[in-house]
PyMOL commands that place a pseudoatom at each C-alpha (Angstrom):
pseudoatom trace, name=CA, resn=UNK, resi=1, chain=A, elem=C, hetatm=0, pos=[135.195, -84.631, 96.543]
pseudoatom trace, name=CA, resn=UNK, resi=2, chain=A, elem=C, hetatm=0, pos=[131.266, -84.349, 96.379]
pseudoatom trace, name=CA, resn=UNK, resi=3, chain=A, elem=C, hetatm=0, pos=[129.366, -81.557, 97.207]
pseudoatom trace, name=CA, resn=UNK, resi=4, chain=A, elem=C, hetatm=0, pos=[128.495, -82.634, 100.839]
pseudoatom trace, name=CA, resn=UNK, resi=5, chain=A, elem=C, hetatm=0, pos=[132.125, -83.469, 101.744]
pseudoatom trace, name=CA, resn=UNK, resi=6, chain=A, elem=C, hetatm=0, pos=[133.644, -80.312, 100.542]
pseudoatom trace, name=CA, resn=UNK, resi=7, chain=A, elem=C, hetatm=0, pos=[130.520, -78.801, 102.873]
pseudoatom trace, name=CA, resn=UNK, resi=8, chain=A, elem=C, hetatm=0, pos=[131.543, -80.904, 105.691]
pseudoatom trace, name=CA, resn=UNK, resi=9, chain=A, elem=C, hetatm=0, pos=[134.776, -80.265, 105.157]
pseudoatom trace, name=CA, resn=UNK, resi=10, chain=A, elem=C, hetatm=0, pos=[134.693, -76.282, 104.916]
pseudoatom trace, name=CA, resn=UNK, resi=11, chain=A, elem=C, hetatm=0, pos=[132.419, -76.346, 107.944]
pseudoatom trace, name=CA, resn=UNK, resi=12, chain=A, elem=C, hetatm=0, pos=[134.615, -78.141, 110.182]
pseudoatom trace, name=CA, resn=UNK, resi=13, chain=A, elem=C, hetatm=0, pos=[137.794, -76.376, 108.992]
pseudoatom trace, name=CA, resn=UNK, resi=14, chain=A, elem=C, hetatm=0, pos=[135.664, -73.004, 109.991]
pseudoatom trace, name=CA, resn=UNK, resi=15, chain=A, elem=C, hetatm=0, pos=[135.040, -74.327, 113.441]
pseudoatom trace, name=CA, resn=UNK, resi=16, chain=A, elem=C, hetatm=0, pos=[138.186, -75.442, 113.722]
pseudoatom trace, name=CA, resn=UNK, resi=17, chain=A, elem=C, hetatm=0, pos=[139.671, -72.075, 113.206]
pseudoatom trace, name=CA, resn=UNK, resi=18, chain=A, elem=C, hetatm=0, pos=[136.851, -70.403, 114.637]
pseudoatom trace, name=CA, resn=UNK, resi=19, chain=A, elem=C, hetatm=0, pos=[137.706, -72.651, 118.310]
pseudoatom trace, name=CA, resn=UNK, resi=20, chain=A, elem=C, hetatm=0, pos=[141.737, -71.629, 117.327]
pseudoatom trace, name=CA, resn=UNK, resi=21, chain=A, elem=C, hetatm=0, pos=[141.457, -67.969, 116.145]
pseudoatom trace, name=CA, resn=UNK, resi=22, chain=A, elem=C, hetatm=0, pos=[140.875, -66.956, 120.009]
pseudoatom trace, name=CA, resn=UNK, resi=23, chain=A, elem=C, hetatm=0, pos=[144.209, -68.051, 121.468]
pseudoatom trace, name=CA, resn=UNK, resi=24, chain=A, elem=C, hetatm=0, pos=[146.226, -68.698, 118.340]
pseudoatom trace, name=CA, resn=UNK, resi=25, chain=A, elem=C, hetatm=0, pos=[145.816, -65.830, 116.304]
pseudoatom trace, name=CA, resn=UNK, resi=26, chain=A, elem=C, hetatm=0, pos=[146.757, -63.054, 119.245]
pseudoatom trace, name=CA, resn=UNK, resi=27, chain=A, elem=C, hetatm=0, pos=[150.178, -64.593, 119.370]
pseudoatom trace, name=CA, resn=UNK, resi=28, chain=A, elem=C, hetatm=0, pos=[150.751, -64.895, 115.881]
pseudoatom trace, name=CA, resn=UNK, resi=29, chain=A, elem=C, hetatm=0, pos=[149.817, -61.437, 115.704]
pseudoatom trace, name=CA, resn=UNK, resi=30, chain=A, elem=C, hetatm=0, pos=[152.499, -60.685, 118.675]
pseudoatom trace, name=CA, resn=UNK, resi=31, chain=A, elem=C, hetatm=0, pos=[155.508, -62.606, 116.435]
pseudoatom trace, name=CA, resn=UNK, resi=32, chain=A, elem=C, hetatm=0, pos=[154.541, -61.071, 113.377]
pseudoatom trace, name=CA, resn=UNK, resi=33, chain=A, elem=C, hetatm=0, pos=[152.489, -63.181, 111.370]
pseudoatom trace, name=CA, resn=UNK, resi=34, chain=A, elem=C, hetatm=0, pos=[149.256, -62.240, 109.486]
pseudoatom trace, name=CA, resn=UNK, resi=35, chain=A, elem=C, hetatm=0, pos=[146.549, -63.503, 111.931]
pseudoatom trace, name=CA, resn=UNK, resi=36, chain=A, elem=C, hetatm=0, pos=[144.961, -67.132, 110.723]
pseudoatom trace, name=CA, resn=UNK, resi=37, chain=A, elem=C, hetatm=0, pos=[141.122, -66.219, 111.062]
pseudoatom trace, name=CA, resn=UNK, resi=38, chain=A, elem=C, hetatm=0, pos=[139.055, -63.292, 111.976]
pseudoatom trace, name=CA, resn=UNK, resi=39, chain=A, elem=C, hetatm=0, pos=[137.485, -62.633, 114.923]
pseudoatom trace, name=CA, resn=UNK, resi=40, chain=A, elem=C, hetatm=0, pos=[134.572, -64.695, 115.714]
pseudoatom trace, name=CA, resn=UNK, resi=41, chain=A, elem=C, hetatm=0, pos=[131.629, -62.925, 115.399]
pseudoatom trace, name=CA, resn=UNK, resi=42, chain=A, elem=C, hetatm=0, pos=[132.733, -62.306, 111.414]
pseudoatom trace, name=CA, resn=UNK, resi=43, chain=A, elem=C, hetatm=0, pos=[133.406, -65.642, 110.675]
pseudoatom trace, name=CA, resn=UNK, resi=44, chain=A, elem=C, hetatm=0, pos=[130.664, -67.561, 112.114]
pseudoatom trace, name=CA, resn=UNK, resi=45, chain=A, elem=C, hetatm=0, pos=[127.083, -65.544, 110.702]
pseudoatom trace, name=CA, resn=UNK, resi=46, chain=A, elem=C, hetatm=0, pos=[124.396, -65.523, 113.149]
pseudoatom trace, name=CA, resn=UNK, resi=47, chain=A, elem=C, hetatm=0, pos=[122.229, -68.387, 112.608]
pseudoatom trace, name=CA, resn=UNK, resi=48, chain=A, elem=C, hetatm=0, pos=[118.611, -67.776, 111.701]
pseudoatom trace, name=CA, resn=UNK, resi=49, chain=A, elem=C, hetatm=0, pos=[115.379, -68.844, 113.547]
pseudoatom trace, name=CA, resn=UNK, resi=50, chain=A, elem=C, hetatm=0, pos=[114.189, -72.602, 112.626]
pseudoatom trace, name=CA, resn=UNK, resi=51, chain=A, elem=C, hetatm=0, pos=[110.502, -72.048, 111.469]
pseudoatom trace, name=CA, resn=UNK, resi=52, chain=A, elem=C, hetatm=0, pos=[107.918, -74.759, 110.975]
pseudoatom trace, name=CA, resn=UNK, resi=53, chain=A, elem=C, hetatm=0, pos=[109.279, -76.314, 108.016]
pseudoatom trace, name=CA, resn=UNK, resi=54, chain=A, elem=C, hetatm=0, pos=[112.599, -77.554, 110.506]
pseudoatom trace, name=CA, resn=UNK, resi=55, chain=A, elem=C, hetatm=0, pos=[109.969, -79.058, 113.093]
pseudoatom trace, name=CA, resn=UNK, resi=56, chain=A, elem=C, hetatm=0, pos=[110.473, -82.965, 113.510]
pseudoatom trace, name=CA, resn=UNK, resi=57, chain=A, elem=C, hetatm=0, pos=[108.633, -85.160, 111.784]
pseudoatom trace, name=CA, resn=UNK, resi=58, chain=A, elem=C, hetatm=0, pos=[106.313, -87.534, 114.181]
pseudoatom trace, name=CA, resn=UNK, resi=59, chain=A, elem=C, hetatm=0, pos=[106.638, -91.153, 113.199]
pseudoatom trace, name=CA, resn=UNK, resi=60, chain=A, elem=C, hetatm=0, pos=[104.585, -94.332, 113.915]
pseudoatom trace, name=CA, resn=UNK, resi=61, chain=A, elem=C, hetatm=0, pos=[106.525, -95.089, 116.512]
pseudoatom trace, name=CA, resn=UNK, resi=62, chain=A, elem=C, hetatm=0, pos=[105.837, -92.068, 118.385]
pseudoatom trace, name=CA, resn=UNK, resi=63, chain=A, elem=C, hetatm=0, pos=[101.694, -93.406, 118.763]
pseudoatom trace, name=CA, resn=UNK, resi=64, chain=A, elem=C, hetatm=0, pos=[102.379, -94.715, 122.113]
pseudoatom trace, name=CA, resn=UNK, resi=65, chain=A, elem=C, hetatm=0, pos=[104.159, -91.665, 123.584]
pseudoatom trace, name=CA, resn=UNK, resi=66, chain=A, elem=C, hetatm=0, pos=[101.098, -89.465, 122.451]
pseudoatom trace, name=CA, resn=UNK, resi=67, chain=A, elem=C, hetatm=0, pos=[98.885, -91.519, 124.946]
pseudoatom trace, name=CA, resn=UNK, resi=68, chain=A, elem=C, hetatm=0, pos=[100.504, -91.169, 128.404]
pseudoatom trace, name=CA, resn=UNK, resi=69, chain=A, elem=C, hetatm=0, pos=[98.745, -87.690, 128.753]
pseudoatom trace, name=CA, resn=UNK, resi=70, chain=A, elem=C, hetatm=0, pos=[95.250, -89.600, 127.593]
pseudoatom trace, name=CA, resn=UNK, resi=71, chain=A, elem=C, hetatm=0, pos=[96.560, -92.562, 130.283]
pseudoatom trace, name=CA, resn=UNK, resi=72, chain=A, elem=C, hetatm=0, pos=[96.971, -89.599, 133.042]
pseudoatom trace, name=CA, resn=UNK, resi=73, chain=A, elem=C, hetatm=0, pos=[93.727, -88.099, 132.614]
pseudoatom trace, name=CA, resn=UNK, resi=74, chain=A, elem=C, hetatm=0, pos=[91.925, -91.886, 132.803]
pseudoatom trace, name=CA, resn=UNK, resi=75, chain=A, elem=C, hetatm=0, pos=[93.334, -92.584, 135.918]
pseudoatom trace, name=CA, resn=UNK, resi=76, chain=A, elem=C, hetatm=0, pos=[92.596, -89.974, 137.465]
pseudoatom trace, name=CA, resn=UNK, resi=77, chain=A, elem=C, hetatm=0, pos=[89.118, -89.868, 136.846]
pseudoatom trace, name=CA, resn=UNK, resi=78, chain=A, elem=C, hetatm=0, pos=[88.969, -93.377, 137.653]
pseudoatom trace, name=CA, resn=UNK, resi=79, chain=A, elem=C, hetatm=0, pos=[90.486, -92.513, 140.965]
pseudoatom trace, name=CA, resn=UNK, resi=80, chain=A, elem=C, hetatm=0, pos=[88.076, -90.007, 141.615]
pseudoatom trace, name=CA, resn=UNK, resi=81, chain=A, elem=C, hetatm=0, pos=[85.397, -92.821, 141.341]
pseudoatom trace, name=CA, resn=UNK, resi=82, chain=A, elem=C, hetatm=0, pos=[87.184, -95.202, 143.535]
pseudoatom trace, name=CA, resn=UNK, resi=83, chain=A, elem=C, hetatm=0, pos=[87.075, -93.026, 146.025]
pseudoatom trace, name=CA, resn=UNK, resi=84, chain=A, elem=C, hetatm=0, pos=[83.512, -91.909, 146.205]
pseudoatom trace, name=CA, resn=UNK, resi=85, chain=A, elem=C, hetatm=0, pos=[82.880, -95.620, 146.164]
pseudoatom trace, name=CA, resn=UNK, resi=86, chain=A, elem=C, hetatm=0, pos=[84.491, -95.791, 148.925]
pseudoatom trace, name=CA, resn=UNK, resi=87, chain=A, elem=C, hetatm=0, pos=[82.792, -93.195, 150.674]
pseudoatom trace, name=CA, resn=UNK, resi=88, chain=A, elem=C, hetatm=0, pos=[79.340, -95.709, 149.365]
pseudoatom trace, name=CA, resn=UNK, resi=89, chain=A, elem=C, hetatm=0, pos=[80.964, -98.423, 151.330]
pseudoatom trace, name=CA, resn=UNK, resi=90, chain=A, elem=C, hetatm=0, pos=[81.656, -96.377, 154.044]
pseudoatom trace, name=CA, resn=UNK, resi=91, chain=A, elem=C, hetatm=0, pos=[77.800, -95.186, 154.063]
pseudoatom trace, name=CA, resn=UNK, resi=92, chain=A, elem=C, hetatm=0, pos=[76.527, -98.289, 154.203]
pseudoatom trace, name=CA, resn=UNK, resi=93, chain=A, elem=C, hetatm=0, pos=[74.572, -98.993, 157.648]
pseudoatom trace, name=CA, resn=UNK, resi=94, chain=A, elem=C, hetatm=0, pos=[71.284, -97.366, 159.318]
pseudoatom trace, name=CA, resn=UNK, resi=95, chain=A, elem=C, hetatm=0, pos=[68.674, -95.488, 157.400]
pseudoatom trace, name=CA, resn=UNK, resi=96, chain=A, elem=C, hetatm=0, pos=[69.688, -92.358, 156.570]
pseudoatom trace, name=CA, resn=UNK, resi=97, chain=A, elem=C, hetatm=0, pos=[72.951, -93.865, 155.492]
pseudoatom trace, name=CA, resn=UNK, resi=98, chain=A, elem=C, hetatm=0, pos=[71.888, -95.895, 153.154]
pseudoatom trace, name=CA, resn=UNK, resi=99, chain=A, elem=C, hetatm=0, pos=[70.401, -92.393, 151.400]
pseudoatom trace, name=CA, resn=UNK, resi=100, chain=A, elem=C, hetatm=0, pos=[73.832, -91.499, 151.157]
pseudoatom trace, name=CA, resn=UNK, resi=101, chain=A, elem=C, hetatm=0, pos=[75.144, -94.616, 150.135]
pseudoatom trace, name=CA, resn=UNK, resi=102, chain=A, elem=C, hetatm=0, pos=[72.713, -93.961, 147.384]
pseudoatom trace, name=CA, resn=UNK, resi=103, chain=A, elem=C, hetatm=0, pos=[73.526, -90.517, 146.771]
pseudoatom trace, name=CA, resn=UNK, resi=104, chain=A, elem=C, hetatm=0, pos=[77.431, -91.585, 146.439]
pseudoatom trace, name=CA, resn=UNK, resi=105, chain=A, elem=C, hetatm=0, pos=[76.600, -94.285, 144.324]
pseudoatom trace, name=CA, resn=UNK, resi=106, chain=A, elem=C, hetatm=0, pos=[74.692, -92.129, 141.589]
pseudoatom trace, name=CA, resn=UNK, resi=107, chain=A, elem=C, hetatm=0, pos=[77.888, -89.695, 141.469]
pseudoatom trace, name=CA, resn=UNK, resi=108, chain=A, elem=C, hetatm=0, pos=[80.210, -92.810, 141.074]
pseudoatom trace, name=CA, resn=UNK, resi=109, chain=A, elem=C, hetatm=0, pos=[77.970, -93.511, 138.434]
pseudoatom trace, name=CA, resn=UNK, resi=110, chain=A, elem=C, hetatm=0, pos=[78.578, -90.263, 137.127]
pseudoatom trace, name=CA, resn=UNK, resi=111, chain=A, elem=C, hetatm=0, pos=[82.472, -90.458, 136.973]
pseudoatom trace, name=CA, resn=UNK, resi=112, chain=A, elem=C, hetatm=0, pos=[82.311, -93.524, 135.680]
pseudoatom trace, name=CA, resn=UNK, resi=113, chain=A, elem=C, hetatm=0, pos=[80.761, -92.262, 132.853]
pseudoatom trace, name=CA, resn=UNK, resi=114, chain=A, elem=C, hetatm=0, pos=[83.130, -89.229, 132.073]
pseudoatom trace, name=CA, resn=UNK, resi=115, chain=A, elem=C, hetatm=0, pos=[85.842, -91.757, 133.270]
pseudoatom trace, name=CA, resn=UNK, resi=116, chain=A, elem=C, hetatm=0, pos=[84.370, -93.780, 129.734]
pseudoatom trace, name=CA, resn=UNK, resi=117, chain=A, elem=C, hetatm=0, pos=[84.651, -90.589, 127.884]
pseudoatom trace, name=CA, resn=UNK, resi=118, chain=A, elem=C, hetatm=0, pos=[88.248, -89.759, 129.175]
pseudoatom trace, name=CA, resn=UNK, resi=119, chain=A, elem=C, hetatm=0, pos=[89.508, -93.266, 128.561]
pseudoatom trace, name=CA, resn=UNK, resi=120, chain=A, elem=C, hetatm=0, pos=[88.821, -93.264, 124.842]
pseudoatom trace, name=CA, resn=UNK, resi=121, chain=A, elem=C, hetatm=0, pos=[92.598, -92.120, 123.945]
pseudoatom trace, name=CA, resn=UNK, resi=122, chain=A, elem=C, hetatm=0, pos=[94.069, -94.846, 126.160]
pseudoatom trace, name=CA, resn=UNK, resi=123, chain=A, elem=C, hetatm=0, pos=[96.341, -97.659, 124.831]
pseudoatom trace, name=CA, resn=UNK, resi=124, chain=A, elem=C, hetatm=0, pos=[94.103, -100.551, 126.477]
pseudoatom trace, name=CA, resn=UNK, resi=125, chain=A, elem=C, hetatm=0, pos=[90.759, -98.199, 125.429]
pseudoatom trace, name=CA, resn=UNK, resi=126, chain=A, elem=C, hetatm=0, pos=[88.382, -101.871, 125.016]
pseudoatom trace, name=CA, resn=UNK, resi=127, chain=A, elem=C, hetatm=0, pos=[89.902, -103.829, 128.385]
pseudoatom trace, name=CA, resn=UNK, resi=128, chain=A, elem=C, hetatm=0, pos=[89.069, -99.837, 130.187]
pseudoatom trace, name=CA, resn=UNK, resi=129, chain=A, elem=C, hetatm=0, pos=[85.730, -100.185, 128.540]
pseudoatom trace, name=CA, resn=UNK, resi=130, chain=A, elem=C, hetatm=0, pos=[85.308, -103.405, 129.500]
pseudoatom trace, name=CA, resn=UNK, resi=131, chain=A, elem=C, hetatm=0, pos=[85.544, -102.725, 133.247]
pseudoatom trace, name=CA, resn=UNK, resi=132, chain=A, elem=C, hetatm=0, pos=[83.740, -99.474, 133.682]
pseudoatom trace, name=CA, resn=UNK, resi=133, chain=A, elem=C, hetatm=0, pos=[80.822, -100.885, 131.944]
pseudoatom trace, name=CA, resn=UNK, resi=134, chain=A, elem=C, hetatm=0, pos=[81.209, -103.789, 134.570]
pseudoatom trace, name=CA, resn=UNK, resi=135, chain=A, elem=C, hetatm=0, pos=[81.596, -101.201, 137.559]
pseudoatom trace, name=CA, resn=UNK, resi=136, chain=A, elem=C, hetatm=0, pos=[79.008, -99.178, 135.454]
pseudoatom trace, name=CA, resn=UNK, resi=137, chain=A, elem=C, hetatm=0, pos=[76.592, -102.279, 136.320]
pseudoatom trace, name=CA, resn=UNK, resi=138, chain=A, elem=C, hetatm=0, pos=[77.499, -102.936, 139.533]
pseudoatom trace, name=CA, resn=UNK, resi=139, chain=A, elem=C, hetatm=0, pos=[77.479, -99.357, 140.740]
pseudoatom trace, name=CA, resn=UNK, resi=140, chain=A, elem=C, hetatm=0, pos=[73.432, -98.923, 139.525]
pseudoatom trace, name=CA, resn=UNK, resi=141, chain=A, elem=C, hetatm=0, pos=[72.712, -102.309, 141.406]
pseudoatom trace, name=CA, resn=UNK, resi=142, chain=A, elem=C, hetatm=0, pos=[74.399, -100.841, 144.454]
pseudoatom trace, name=CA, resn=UNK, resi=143, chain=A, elem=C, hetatm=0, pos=[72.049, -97.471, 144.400]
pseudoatom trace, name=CA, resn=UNK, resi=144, chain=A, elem=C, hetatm=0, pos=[68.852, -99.682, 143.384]
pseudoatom trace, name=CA, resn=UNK, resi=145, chain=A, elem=C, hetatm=0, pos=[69.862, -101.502, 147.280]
pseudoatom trace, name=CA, resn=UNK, resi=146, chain=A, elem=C, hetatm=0, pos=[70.761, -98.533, 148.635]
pseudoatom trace, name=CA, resn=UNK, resi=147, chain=A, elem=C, hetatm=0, pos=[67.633, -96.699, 147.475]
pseudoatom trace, name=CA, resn=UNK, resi=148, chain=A, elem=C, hetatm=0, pos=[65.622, -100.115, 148.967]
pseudoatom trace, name=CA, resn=UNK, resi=149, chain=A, elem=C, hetatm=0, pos=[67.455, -100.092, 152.609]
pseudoatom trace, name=CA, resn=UNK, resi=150, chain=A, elem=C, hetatm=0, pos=[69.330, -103.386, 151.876]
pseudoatom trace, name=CA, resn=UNK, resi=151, chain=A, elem=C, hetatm=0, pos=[72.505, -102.857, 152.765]
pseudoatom trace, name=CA, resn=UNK, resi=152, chain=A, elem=C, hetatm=0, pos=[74.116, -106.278, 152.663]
pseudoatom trace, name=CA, resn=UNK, resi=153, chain=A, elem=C, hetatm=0, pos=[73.434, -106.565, 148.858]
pseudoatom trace, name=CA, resn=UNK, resi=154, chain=A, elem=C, hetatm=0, pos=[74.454, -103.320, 148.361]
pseudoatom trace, name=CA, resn=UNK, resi=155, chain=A, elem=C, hetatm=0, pos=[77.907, -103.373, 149.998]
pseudoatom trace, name=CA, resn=UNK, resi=156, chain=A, elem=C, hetatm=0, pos=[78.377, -106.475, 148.050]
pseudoatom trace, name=CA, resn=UNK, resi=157, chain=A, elem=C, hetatm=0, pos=[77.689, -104.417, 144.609]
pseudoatom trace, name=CA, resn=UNK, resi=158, chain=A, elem=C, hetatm=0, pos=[80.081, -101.785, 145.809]
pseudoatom trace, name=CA, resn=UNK, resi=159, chain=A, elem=C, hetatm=0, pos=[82.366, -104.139, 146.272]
pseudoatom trace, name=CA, resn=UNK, resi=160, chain=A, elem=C, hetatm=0, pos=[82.384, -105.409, 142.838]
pseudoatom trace, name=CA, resn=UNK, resi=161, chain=A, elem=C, hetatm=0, pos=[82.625, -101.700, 141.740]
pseudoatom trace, name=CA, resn=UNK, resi=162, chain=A, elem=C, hetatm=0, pos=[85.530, -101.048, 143.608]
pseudoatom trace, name=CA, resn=UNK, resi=163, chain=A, elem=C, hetatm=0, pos=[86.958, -104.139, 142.200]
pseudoatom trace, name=CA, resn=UNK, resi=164, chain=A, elem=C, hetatm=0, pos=[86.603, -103.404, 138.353]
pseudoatom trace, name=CA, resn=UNK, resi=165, chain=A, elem=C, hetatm=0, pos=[88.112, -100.036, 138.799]
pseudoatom trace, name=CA, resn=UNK, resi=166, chain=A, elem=C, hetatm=0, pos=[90.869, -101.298, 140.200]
pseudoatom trace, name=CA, resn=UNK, resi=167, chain=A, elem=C, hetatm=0, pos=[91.253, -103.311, 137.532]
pseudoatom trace, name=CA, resn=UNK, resi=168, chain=A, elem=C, hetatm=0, pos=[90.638, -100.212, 135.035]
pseudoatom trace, name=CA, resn=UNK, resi=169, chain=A, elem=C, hetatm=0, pos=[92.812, -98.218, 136.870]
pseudoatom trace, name=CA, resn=UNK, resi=170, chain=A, elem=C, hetatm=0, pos=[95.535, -100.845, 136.342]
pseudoatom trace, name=CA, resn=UNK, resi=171, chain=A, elem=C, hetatm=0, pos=[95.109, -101.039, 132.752]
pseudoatom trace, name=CA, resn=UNK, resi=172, chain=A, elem=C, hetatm=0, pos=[94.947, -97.225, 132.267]
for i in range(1, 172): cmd.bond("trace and resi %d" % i, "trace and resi %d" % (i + 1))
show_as sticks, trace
zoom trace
C-alpha cells in the first residue's frame, strides 16, 4: 500500500473505532473482553487551529463573485440620483421652482459623479460609464434651463437623465 492509503486507511479505521468504542467497548468490558479502543478523548488528539497558510486559494473564477459588493454600492448611488431627479421633475413649474429644479439638478450632478467613481469595480464598468456620462450631459442641460426659467426644455433633459440611469442602474 502507498503512503496515503495506509493514511487513509489508519484514519478511517480510528474513526471507525472511535464512532464504536462508545457502545461496543462497555459491553465487551461487561463479558469480559479487553475493551477494543480507548475512550475518545485519547484516541482522537485535539485538532489544532488552521492558520493562514490553510486559507483557500482564490481562483480566476472567483473575479465575478468579488464584484457583487462593487455592483451593490453602484446601484445604490445610482438610485440615489434617480431619485433627486425625480424630485427635478417634480420641481419643474413657476419661478421659484424652477430654482429648485436647478438646485436638484446640480446635486444629481453630483451623485452622478461619485456614482462614476463607485461604478469603477463593476462587471459592465464601460456600458455604466457610458450612461452616466450621457445622464452626466443631460443633467447640466437640465440646470442650464432650469437656471434660464424654461421649463419645457428642461423637463425634457430630466427626462433623458432619468432615462440613462435607468439604464445604468440595469447594467450595474
Amino acid at each position: 500500500m502507498t503512503r496515503a492509503k495506509q493514511l487513509i486507511y489508519s484514519i478511517g479505521i480510528a474513526i471507525a473505532i472511535a464512532i464504536a468504542g462508545g457502545g461496543i467497548a462497555p459491553s465487551a468490558a461487561a463479558e469480559g473482553h479487553a475493551p477494543v479502543a480507548a475512550p475518545l478523548d485519547e484516541a482522537m488528539p485535539v485538532a489544532a487551529p488552521l492558520d493562514e497558510s490553510h486559507m483557500p486559494v482564490v481562483a480566476p473564477q472567483d473575479a465575478a463573485r468579488q464584484s457583487l459588493p462593487a455592483d451593490a454600492v453602484c446601484r445604490s448611488r445610482i438610485k440615489t440620483a434617480i431619485a433627486l431627479n425625480e424630485k427635478a421633475l417634480a420641481a419643474d413649474g413657476h419661478r421659484p421652482d424652477t430654482d429648485a429644479a436647478a438646485r436638484y439638478n446640480r446635486r444629481t450632478l453630483v451623485d452622478i459623479s461619485s456614482a462614476q467613481t463607485d461604478c469603477r469595480g463593476t462587471s459592465h464598468r464601460r456600458e455604466i460609464k457610458r450612461e452616466l456620462d450621457s445622464a452626466k450631459d443631460s443633467a447640466k442641460a437640465a440646470e442650464r434651463h432650469n437656471k434660464a426659467g424654461d421649463e419645457v426644455p428642461a423637463g425634457h433633459a430630466e427626462r433623458e437623465v432619468k432615462a440613462h440611469l435607468s439604464r445604468a442602474k440595469g447594467m450595474a
